[in-house]
Every structure is written in structure tokens, then in C-alpha cells.
C-alpha positions as CSV (number, residue, x, y, z in Angstrom):
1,X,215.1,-131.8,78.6
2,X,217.1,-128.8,80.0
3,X,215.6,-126.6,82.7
4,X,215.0,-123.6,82.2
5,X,217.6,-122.0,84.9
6,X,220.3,-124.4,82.5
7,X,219.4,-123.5,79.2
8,X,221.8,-120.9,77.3
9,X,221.5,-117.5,78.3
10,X,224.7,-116.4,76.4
11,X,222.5,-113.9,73.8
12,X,225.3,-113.5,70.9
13,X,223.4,-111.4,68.8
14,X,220.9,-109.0,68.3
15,X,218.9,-108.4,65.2
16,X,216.8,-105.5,63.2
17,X,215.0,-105.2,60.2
18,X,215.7,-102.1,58.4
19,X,213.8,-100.8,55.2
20,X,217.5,-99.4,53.8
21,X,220.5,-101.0,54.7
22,X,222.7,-98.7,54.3
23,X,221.2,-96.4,56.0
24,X,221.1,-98.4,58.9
25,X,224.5,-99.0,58.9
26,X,225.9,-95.9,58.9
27,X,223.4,-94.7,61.8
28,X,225.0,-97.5,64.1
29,X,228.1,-96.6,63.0
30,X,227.4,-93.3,63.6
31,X,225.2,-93.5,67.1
32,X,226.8,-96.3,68.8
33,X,230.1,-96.9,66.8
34,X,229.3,-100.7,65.9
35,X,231.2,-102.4,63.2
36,X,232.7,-102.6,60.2
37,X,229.6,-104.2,59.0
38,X,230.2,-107.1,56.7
39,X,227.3,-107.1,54.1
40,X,226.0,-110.9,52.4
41,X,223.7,-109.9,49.7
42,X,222.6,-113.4,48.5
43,X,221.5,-115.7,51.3
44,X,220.2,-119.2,51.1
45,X,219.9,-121.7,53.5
46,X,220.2,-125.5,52.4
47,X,217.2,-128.0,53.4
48,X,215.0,-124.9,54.4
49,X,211.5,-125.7,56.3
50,X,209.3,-122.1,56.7
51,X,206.6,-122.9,59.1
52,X,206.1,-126.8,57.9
53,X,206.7,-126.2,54.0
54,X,210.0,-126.6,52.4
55,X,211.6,-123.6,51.3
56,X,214.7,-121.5,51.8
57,X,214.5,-118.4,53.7
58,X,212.7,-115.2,52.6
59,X,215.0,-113.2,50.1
60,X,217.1,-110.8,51.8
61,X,220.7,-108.5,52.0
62,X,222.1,-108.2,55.8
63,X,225.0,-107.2,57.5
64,X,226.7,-107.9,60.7
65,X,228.9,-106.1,62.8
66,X,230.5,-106.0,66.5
67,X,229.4,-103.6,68.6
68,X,231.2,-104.9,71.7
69,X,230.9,-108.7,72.5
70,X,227.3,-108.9,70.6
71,X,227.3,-108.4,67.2
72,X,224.6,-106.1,65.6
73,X,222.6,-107.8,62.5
74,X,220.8,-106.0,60.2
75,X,218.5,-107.5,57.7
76,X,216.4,-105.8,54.9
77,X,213.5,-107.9,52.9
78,X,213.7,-108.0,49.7
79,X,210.0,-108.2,49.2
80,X,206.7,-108.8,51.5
81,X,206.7,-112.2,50.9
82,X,205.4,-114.3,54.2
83,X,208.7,-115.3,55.7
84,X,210.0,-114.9,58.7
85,X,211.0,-111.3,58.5
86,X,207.5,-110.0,57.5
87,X,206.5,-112.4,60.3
88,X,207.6,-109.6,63.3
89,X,207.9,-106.5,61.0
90,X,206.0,-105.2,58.9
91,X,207.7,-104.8,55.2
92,X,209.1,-101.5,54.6
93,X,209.7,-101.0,58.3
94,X,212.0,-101.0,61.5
95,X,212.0,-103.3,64.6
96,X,213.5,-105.5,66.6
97,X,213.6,-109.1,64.9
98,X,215.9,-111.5,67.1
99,X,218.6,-112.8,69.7
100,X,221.0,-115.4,68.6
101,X,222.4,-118.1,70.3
102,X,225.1,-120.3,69.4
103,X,224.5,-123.5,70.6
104,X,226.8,-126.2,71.7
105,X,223.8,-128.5,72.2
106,X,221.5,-127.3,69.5
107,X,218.8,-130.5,69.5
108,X,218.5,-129.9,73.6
109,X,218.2,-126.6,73.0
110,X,215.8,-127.0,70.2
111,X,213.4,-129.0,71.8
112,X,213.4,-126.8,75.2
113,X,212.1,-123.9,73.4
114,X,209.5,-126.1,71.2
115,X,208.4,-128.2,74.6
116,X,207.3,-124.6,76.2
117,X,205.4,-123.6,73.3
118,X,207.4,-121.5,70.9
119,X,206.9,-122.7,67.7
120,X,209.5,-123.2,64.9
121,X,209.3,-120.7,62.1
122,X,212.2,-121.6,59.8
123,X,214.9,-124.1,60.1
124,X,217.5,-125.3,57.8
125,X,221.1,-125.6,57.1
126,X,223.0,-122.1,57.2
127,X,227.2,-122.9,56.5
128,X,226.3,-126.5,56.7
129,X,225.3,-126.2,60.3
130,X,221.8,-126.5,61.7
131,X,219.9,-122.7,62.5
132,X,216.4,-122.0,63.0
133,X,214.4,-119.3,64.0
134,X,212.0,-119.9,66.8
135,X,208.9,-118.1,67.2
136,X,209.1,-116.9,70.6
137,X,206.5,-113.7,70.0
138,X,204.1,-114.7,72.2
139,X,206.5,-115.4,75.2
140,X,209.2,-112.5,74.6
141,X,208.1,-109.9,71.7
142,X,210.9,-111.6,68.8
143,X,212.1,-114.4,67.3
144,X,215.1,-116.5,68.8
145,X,217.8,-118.1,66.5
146,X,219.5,-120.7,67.3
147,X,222.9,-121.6,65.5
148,X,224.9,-124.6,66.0
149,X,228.3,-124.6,67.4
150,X,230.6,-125.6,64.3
151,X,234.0,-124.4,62.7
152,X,232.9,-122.5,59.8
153,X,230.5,-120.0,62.3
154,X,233.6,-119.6,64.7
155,X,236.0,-118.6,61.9
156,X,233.3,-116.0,60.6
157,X,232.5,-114.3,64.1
158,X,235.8,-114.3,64.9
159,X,236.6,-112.2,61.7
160,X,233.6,-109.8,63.2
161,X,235.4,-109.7,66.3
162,X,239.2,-109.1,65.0
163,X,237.8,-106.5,62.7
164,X,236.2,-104.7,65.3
165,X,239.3,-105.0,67.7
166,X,240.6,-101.0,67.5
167,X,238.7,-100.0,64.8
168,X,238.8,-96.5,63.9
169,X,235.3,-96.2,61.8
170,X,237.1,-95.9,58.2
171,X,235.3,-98.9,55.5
172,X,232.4,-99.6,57.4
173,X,231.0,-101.7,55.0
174,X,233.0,-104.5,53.7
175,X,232.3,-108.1,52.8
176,X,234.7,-111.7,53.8
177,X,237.5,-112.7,52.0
């Protein structure tokens, strides 16, 4: 098991859940100067597990975008549907949600946060590569995700990255490809 003064402290990613994502957007764009923001309005995770019962992940639109080296993720439900957005915020609302952390070894890492009781809240297959997100409100206030190392994840934050390299602000929205 990895000690706790080993384990990955590298925290990729932040993440809110906004009741309007738009609106969100253009405040961080606005306040902070984060982005472009690349919106995903339809996503499904393969061989999903929510809290011990198969299913794929609540229904949600997000967007990501850089806001330095950590990107920014925002998330709006699509309903109030027990998942694990409605499990940390209340539908309809604002808050904190999660960190991310991509994983080079994600089983060690895995089981480290399971063996020092964090539970798991949702796992399953997100660009075929293994991602949970691990119920860590009882130790730190959020959720943690965990996303395996893999090619498709590095060619998709590296787009966020490029993007955001001398950005002037104009199409802050935009989707891949």
C-alpha cells in the first residue's frame, strides 16, 4: 500500500457544481480569466458502479477549462437524481464538488484512499480508462477523482492546455474536434 507521505499530491483539477452553466462560465472567465471552456453535453461512463449498483453516472452537461496549470471543471445536474453530484450539493445549487488526480498507478492509489476509509461513490470506464470518484467528505469536505494515466486523457488535457496558452478571452465556449 502506499504511504500516505508517497501517495499523489499532484491535484490536476478542481471541480464545481453550478445550477447554470453558462453562467458559470462566463463569471470565471470573467473573475479569474480561466479558459476557453470546452463544454461535453452528453456524458456516459462505460461499466458504471454508483455506490455498489451498476449504473452510469448521474446525467449531466460540464465544461473544462485551464485556468493556469489546474484546469477548472464545471458540472450542472441535469436532474436531482441520487448520484454523485447531488451527493455533495444540493440540486439547483453551488459548491465545491472535487480534486482530480491523474494517476499513473491508479489500483495503488485506489485502494490507499479505500484502506483509510473513504468510500467509493462511482467508478467506471471514462475514455476507456478507469475513473472513480471517491467519497472523501468525511475526511476532507469533497469528493476525490481519480483518472488513470492513459493516451486518450493526455491528448484531451493537453488541448485544454494549448488552448489556454495566450488566450485572449474571445470563444470561451467551444467543444473538441
Amino acid at each position: 500500500m502506499i504511504a500516505p507521505s508517497d501517495r499523489n499530491k499532484d491535484i490536476m483539477q478542481l471541480c464545481w457544481v453550478v445550477p447554470d452553466l453558462e453562467t458559470a462560465i462566463g463569471h470565471w472567465v470573467q473573475t479569474t480569466g480561466a479558459g476557453p471552456f470546452f463544454l461535453f453535453e452528453d456524458v456516459h461512463f462505460e461499466d458504471g458502479v454508483y455506490r455498489g449498483t451498476p449504473s452510469d453516472i448521474a446525467p449531466h452537461r460540464a465544461a473544462i477549462g485551464q485556468y493556469g496549470a489546474t484546469q477548472i471543471e464545471l458540472v450542472q445536474p441535469l436532474d436531482d437524481r441520487p448520484g454523485v453530484w447531488t451527493d455533495v450539493v444540493p440540486f439547483g445549487k453551488a459548491g465545491f464538488h472535487h480534486t482530480g488526480l491523474y494517476c499513473e498507478n491508479y489500483a495503488d492509489e485506489r485502494e490507499a484512499y479505500l484502506s483509510n476509509g473513504a468510500e467509493m461513490a462511482f467508478e467506471g470506464l471514462m475514455m476507456g480508462a478507469r475513473t472513480c470518484y471517491i467519497d472523501t467528505t468525511a475526511q476532507l469536505g469533497y469528493l476525490t477523482e481519480l483518472i488513470t494515466a492513459n493516451p486518450i486523457a493526455a491528448q484531451v488535457f493537453g488541448a485544454f492546455r494549448a488552448a489556454a496558452e495566450g488566450w485572449n478571452g474571445s470563444d470561451p465556449i467551444r467543444t473538441l474536434g
